[in-house]
Each structure stands twice: as structure tokens, then as C-alpha cells.
C-alpha positions in Angstrom: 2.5 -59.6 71.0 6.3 -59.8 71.6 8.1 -57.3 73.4 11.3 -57.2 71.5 13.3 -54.3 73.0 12.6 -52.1 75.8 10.2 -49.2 75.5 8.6 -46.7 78.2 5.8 -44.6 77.3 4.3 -41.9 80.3 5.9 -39.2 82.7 6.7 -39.0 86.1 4.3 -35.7 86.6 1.2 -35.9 89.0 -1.8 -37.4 87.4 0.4 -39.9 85.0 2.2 -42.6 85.0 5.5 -43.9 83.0 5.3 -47.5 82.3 8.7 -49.6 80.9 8.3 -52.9 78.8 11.3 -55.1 78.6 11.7 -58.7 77.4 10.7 -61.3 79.9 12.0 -64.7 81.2 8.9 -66.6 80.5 6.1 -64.7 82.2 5.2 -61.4 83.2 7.0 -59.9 86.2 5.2 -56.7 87.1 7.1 -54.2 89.3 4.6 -51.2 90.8 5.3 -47.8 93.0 2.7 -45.5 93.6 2.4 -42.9 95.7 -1.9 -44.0 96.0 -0.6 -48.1 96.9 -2.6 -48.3 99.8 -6.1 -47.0 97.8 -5.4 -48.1 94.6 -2.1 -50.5 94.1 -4.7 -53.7 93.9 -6.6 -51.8 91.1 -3.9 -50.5 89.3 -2.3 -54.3 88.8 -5.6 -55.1 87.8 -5.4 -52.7 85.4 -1.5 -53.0 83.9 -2.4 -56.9 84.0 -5.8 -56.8 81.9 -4.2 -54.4 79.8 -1.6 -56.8 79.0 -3.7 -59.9 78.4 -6.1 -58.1 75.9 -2.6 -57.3 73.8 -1.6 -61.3 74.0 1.7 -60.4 76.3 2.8 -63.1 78.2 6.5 -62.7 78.5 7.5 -59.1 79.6 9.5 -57.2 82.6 7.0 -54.3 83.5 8.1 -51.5 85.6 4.9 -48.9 86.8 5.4 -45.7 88.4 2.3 -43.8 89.4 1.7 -40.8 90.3 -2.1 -41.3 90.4 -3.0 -41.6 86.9 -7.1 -43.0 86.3 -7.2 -46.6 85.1 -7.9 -45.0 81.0 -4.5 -43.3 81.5 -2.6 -46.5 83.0 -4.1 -48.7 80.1 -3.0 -46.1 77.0 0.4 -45.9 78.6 1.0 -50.0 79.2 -0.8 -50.3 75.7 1.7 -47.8 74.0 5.1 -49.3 75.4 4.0 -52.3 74.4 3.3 -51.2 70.5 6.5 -49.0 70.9 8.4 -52.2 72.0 6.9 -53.9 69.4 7.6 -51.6 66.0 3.9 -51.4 66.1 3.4 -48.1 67.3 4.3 -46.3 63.5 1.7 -48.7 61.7 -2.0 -47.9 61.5 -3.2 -49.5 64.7 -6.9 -48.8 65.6 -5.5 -47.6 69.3 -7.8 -48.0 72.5 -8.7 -51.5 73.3 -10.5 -52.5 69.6 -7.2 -55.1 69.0 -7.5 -58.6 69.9 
């Protein structure tokens, strides 16, 4: 998929996270806070990053801020800004990991 225009999907409350998609400059530039880095930061790039690769983006600006969200919630949230960047998100898209 293409991100064509910016998008964030998420919330800044405890136990989420808000996730922003913006057009790249040729690869994917991930930019994470979390107040659980030390625990979980390795995990949760694992996550954004997998997330990202099942949806066929290669070229975006992603900005994660967690507030210790579970890896289901940080893969909905990167997997809705990207359809909401996209113009995807009003179609019928079987949501939760069934696209590739």
C-alpha cells in the first residue's frame, strides 16, 4: 500500500497508543516513545515493523507513542493509519491481519 497523505489513528490515554503515517523518502523511518522502552521498545518495533510489511508499506514516516498498549492494540492502530492514509479505511476491508 501507499501512504498518500498523513493519517493517525490511537490516543495518547494509558493502555494505547497513537500511531501517525506520513509519506516517506524511500524507506520506512520509524520514530518510537514509550513510557515501557526499556521492557518493551524492541518488541514494540517488532511489532509496528511486521505490521507494516504484511500491509506492503515500504515508504512511510511513522511516528509511535505508547503508553503501553499490548502488541494486538499497536498492530490495529499502525494497520488503521495506514488504511486511513490510504482512502482504504471507508471500503469493505476484511480488517485484522486476513489482507496480503
Amino acid at each position: 500500500m501507499k501512504i498518500q497523505k498523513p493519517a493517525v489513528a490511537g490516543t495518547l490515554e494509558s493502555s494505547d497508543v497513537q500511531v501517525t503515517v506520513e509519506p516517506g523518502t524511500g524507506s520506512v523511518e520509524l520514530e518510537l516513545s514509550s513510557n515501557v522502552m526499556n521492557q518493551y521498545g524492541r518488541q514494540i518495533k517488532e511489532t509496528v515493523l511486521a505490521t507494516l510489511e504484511r500491509l506492503d508499506v515500504n515508504d512511510a514516516r511513522v511516528t509511535v507513542v505508547d503508553k503501553g498498549a499490548l502488541d494486538c492494540t499497536i498492530a490495529a492502530r499502525v494497520e488503521c493509519a495506514v488504511f486511513r492514509s490510504c482512502g482504504a479505511s471507508d471500503k469493505d476491508l476484511p480488517w485484522g491481519g486476513i489482507i496480503r
